[in-house]
Structures are given as structure tokens and as C-alpha cells.
C-alpha positions as CSV (number, residue, x, y, z in Angstrom):
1,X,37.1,18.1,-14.8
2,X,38.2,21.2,-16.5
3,X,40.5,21.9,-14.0
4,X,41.8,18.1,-14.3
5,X,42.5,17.9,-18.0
6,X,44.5,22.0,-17.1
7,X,46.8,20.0,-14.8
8,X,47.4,17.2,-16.8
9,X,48.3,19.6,-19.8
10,X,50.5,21.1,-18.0
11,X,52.6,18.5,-16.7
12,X,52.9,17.3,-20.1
13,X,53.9,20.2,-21.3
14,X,57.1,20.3,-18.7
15,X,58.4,16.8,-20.6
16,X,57.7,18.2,-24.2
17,X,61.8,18.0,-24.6
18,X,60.9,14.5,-24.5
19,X,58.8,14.5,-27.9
20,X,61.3,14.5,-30.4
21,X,60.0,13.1,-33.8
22,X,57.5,14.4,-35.9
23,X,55.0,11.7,-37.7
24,X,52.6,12.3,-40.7
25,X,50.2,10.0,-39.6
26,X,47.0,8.8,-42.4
27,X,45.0,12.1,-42.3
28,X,48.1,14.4,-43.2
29,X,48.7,15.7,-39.8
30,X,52.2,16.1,-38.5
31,X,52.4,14.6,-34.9
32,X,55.3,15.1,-32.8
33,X,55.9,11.5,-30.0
34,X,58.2,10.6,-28.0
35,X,61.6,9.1,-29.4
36,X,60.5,6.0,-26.9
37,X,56.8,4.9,-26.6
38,X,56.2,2.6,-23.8
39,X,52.3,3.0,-23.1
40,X,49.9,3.4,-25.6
41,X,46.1,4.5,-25.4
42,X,43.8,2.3,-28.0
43,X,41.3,4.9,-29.1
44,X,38.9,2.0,-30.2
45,X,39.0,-1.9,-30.8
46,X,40.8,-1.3,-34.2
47,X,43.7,0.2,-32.7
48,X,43.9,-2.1,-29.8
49,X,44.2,-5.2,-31.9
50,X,46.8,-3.7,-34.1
51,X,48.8,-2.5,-30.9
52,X,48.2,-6.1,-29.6
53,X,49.6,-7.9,-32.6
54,X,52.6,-5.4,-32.8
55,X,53.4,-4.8,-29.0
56,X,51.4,-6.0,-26.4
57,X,53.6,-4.8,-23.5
58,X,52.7,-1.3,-24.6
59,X,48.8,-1.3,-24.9
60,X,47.0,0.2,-21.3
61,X,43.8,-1.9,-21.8
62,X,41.0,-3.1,-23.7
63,X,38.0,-1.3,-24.4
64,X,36.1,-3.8,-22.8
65,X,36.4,-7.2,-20.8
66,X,36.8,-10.1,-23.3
67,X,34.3,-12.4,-23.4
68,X,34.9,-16.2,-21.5
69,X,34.9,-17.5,-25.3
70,X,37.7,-14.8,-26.2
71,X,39.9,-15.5,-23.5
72,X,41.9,-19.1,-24.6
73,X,42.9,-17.0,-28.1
74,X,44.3,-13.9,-26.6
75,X,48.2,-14.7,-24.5
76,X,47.6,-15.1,-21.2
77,X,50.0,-12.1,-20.2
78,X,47.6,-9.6,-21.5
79,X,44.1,-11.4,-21.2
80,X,43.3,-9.0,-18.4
81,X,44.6,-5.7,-18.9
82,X,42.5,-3.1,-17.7
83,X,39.2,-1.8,-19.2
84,X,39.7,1.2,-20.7
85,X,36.8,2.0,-22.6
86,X,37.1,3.7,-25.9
87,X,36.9,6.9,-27.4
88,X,35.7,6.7,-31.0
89,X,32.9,5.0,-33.1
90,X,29.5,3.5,-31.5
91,X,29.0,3.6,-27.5
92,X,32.1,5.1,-26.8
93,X,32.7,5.0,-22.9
94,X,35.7,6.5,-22.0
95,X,36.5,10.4,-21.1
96,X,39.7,12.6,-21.2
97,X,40.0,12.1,-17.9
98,X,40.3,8.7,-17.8
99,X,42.5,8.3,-20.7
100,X,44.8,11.1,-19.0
101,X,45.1,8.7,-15.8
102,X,46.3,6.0,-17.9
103,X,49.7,8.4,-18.6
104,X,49.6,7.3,-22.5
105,X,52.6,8.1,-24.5
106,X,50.4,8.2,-27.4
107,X,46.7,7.7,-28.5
108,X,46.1,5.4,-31.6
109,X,43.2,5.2,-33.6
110,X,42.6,2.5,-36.8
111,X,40.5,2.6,-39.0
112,X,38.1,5.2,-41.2
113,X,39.5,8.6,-41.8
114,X,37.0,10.7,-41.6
115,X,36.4,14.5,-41.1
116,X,34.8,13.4,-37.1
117,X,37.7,11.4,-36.6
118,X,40.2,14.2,-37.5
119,X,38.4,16.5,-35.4
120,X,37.9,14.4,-32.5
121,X,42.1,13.6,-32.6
122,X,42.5,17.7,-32.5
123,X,40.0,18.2,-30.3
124,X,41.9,15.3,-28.0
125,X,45.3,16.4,-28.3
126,X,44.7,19.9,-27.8
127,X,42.9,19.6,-24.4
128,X,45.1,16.7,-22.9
129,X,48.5,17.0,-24.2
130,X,49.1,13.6,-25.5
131,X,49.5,12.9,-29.5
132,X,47.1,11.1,-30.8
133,X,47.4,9.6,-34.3
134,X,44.9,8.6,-36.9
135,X,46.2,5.3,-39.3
136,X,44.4,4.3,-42.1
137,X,42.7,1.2,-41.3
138,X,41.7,-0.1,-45.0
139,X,42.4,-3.1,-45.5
140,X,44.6,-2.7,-48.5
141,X,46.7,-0.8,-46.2
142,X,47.3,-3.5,-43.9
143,X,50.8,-4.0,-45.3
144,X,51.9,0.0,-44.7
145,X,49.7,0.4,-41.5
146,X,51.9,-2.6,-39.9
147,X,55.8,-1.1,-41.3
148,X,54.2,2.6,-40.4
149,X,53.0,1.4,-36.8
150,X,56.4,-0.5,-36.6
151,X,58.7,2.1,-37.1
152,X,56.9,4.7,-34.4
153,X,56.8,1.8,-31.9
154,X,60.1,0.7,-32.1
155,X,59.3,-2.9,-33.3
156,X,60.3,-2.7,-36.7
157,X,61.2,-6.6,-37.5
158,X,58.0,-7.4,-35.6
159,X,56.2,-5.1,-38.3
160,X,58.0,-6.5,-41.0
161,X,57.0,-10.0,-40.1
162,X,53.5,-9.4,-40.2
163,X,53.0,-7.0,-43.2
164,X,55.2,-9.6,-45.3
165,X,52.4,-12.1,-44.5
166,X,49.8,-9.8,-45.3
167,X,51.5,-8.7,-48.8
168,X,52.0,-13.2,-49.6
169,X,48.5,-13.7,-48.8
170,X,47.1,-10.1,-50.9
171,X,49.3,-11.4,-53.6
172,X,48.1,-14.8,-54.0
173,X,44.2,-13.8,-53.7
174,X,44.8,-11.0,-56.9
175,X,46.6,-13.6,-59.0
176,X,43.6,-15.3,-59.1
177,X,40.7,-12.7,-58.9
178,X,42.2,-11.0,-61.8
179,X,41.2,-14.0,-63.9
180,X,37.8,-14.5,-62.9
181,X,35.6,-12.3,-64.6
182,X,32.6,-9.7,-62.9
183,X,30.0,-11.8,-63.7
184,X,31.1,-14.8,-62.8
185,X,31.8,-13.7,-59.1
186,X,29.4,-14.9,-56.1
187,X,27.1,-12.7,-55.0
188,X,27.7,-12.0,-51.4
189,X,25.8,-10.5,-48.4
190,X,27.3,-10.4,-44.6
191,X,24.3,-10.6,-41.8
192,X,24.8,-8.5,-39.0
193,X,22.5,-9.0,-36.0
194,X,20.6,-11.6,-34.4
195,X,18.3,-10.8,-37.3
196,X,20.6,-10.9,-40.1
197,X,19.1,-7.3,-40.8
198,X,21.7,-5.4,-40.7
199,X,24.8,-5.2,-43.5
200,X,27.8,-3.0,-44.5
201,X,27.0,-1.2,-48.0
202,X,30.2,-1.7,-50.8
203,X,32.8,-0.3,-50.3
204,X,32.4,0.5,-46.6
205,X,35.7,-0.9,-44.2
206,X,32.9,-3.4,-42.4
207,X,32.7,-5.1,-45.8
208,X,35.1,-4.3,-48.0
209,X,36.6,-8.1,-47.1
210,X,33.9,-9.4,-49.4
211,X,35.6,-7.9,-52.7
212,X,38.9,-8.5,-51.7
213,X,37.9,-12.4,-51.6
214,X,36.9,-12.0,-55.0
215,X,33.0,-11.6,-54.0
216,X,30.7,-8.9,-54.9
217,X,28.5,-7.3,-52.4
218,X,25.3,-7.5,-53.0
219,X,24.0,-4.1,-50.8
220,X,26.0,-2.1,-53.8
221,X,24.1,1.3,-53.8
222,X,27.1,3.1,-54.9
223,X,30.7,5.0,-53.6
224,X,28.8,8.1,-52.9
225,X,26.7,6.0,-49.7
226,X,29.3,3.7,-49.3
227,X,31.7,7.4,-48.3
228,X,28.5,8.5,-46.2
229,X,27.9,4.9,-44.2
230,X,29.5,1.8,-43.5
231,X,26.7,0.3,-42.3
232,X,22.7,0.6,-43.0
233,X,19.3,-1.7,-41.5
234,X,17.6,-4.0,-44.3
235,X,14.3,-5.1,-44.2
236,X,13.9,-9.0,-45.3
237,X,12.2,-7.7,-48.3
238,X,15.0,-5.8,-49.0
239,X,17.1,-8.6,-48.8
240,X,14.7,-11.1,-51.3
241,X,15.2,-8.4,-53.7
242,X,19.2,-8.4,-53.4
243,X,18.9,-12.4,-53.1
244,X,22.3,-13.4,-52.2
245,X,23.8,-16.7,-53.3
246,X,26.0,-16.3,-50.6
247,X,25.4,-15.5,-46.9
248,X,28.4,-15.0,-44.4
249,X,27.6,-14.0,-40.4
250,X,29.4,-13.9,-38.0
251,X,26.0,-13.8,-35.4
252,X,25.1,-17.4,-34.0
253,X,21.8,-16.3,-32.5
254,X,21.2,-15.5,-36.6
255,X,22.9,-18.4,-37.7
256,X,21.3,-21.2,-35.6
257,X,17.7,-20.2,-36.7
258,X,18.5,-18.7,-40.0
259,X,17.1,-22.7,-41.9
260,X,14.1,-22.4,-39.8
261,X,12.7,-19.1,-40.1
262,X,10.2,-18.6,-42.8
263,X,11.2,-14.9,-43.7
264,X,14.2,-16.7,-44.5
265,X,13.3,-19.3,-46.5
266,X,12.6,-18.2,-50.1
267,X,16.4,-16.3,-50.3
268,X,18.5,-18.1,-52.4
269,X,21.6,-18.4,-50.5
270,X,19.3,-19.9,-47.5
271,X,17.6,-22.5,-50.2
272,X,21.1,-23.7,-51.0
273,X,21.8,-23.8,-47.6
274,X,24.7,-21.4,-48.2
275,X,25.0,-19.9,-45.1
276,X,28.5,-19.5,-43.5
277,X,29.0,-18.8,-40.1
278,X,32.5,-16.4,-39.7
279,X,34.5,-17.1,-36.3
280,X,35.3,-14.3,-33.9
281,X,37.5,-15.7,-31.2
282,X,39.3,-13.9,-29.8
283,X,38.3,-11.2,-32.0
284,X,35.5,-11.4,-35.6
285,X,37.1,-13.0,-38.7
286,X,35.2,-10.5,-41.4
287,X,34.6,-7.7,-39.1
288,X,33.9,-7.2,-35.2
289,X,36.0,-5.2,-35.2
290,X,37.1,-4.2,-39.0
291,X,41.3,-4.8,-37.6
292,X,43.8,-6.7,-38.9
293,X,42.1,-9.6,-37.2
294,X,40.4,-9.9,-40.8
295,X,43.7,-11.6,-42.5
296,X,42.8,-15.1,-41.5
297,X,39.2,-14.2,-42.7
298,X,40.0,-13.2,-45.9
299,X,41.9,-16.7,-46.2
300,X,38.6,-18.5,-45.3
301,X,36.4,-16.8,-47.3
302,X,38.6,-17.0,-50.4
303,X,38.3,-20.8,-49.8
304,X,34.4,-20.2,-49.4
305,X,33.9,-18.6,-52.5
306,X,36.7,-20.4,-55.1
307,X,37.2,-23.6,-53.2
308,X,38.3,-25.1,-56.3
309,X,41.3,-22.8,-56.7
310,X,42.0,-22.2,-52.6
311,X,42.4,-25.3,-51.0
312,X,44.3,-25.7,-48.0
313,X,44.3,-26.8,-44.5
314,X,41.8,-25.0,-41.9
315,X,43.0,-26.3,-38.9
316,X,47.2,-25.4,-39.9
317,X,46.0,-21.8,-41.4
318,X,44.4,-20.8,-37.8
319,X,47.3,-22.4,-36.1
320,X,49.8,-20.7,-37.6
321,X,47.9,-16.8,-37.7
322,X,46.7,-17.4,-33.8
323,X,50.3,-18.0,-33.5
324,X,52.0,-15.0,-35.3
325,X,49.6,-12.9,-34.9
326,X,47.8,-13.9,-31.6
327,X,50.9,-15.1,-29.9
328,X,49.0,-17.9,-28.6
329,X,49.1,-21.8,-28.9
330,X,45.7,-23.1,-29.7
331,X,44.8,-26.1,-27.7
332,X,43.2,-28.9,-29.9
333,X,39.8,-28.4,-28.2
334,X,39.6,-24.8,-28.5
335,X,40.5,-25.0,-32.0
336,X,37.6,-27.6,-32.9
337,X,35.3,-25.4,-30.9
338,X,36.7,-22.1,-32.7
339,X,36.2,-23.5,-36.3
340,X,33.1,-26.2,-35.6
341,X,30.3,-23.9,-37.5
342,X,33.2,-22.5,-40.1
343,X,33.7,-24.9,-42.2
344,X,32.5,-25.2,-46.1
């Protein structure tokens, strides 16, 4: 393989003319790409539902085959790219090789930047030739992430049009939180898991949608964790302690037996029967991945926790995201099915 990755450096080092503007991309590095990016390597599922959303023509692959429930939500000209595996976070599947067989103008990664990232997108670059960049997936960087990604890819109006939704909808949810005082915010814990047990601390970019709704997470154990892990196991007594008055999943296994189980039972969110199940077709509303997937999540779960101040039209709302954002027209039976167990 050494050999292979030798070879391949090689030859892109005979079209370096070709790479022609330098990019400070979220970690501070200066990466120098092509004036013209047609093909694009999705380092994980962030980046390939950002590269999706912005230019679909240029992504290789997905990191993995969707799911028969996915499929009706993603267009139908890119449902079934190729596989490509993925090269950051949990079971990562792919190798240098393979992403050098994919000729990639550019790797993308989205999301956390951290020390392992930054060293991995060296590390990658430096043995295969190819820039690799590293955007700051935050969600209060939606907005720059889309103008930023934009520019590089050549699809600035297309950026513009999505990070202008993203700054209306931000806008609208702080007008409101900023009147509602700490206290009087719902206490809020996502279930992760078929057993509900596992959650994403404060702060962490797996959760960070609960305070942006205007909710306070109740697995709080401060920023220096919350900089160490996004996410961390519970044990049920754990979670009587926290006692939520709000649960969101986005799990159905957890969902569908959540009422009955007896573990369950004496939680306060589950004694209210204030449980809320999160879609994630074609991709997870409040996480699954953490992507800018999570803009018409943030939208339902501000109507989940202030329903008295956001009320609007489910059905429309998905319509019209799926269709900016998605590029796809929802059929009335996949909608119903989509949103059956989401609603208040």
C-alpha cells in the first residue's frame, strides 16, 4: 500500500499548477485547492450531508448504503452513489487507498475541531496529496460554514440561499429565548440507544440543539467534560436523579417500549408521557449525524418546548426544508410516515 499512496502522490504532484487558491479552513490551516472542484471526498457523514445540500454532482459517495426508509427523502439522482466509507469519528471504514481511487479534488470534514482531527487532516494530506479541509461544524456556524463551503465550491448563490434560511430561523428562535428566563426553561434529556442510556453531555455538538431551542440539558456536568466528550453511557439511576421533564429520541426500538418499561416508569418526563420521538429520514433531525440536517429539528423542537409562542404548520415546514435543502418532493405518504410519531 505504501508503494500505492507513493504513486498516487506523485501524480498529484505533476498537476500541483492546478491548485491555485489558498483557504484558511476552521482549524487555522492554510489549504491550497484547485481553482475548480468537481469531486469531493466526504471525510464522514457531516461533510457528506453538507456537500449534498450544497452540490450534489460533486460528492463521490456516502459513507454507507442508505437505509430503504432513507431512500424516498434523498433525490433520486444521487440515492445510490457509491459507498465510500469514512475516515473520521466511530467505525471509520475507509483507507488512503481507497479514498485515493476515488481521484477527490478535495477531502471535507464537518464538524468538531479537535487536536485528532487536525492531525488526522495532516497526516491525510501529507501521505496522499489531496487537501483536505477541516469546517467547523457548530451549529452556530451553520450560516458561515454554508457562504465558506460556497465560495470554495463554486456555488455561491446556492450557499447564500441556504445560510439566509438558517440566519431567519437562528433569528426568530433568540428573539424569543432571550425573554424566557433560566429557570423557567424545560429540562431536556436526548435518549440515545435502544435503551435510552446513552446522551450527549452540554455543550457537546450531539446536543448542543437542545439550548439552541431554548432547552436546558439536563446531563450538564460542566464545559470542561463537555470539551473532553460529546457523548457518555447513563445508568437509569443516573437518569431518575437528572429526571427530565422532557425526553427527545430519535431511537424507535427506545421509543416504542419506553411507557412500558418499569425502569422507566417513575421519570418524570415518562409520567407525563413527554416523550418525543425526533425523525431521521433521510438523515436524524437532532443528531445522527450532528449536520446541517438539524435545521428542521431545531424548528420542531422549538415548537416542542414553547408551543405557545412557535406555532406553525408541520407538514409545510418539512415540505419546504426536504425541498431546499433535500432537493426532493415529499410524496403525501412518505410525509405522514416521516412525521407519524413527531408530533406534539
Amino acid at each position: 500500500m505504501r508503494r500505492f499512496i507513493q504513486c498516487a502522490f506523485l501524480m498529484m504532484a505533476a498537476t500541483a499548477t492546478a491548485y491555485a487558491v489558498e483557504v484558511t479552513d476552521s482549524a487555522g490551516r492554510t489549504v491550497t485547492v484547485p481553482d475548480t472542484i468537481t469531486r469531493i471526498y466526504a471525510a464522514g457523514p457531516p461533510a457528506s450531508i453538507i456537500t449534498y445540500m450544497l452540490a450534489p454532482e460533486k460528492l463521490t459517495g456516502w459513507p454507507r448504503a442508505h437505509h430503504a426508509y432513507e431512500r424516498p427523502f434523498i433525490n433520486e439522482a444521487y440515492r445510490d452513489l457509491p459507498v465510500t466509507g469514512r475516515l473520521t469519528g466511530r467505525g471509520s471504514t475507509a483507507n488512503l487507498e481507497v479514498v485515493i481511487g476515488l481521484n477527490p479534488d478535495l477531502i471535507l470534514d464537518f464538524g468538531s475541531i479537535r487536536q485528532t482531527y487536525v492531525s488526522l487532516a495532516e497526516k491525510t494530506q501529507e501521505q496522499t496529496g489531496i487537501p483536505y479541509l477541516l469546517i467547523d461544524g457548530r451549529f452556530e456556524n451553520t450560516p458561515t460554514a454554508l457562504r465558506q463551503l460556497g465560495k470554495i465550491l463554486g456555488v455561491e448563490t446556492r450557499g447564500e440561499e441556504l445560510a439566509e434560511y438558517a440566519e431567519n430561523l437562528f433569528s426568530e428562535i433568540d428573539q424569543h429565548i432571550a425573554t424566557v428566563k433560566e429557570d423557567d426553561k424545560p429540562r431536556v434529556y436526548l435518549a440515545r440507544g435502544p435503551e435510552g442510556l446513552e446522551t450527549g453531555v452540554a455543550g457537546s455538538i450531539n446536543t448542543e440543539i437542545i439550548e439552541r431551542a431554548g432547552g436546558r440539558n439536563v446531563a450538564d456536568y460542566g464545559p470542561e467534560i463537555a470539551r473532553q466528550r460529546n457523548l457518555v453511557s447513563m445508568s437509569i439511576e443516573e437518569v431518575l436523579d437528572l429526571d427530565p421533564d422532557i425526553i427527545v429520541t430519535w431511537d424507535r426500538q427506545f421509543y416504542d417500549q419506553v411507557y412500558q418499561n418499569p425502569l422507566w416508569q417513575p421519570v418524570r418526563a415518562v409520567k407525563n408521557r413527554a416523550v418525543y420521538f425526533a425523525p431521521a429520514a433521510p438523515f436524524g433531525w437532532i443528531d445522527k449525524p450532528p449536520s446541517i440536517n438539524r435545521l428542521i429539528g431545531l424548528k420542531w423542537m422549538t415548537g416542542l418546548l414553547y408551543p405557545d409562542h412557535f406555532s406553525f404548520d408541520l407538514e409545510e415546514e418539512v415540505r419546504r426544508f426536504y425541498r431546499l435543502f433535500y432537493q426532493v418532493e415529499i410524496s403525501e405518504a412518505d410525509l405522514q410516515q416521516l412525521i407519524a410519531w413527531s408530533r406534539y
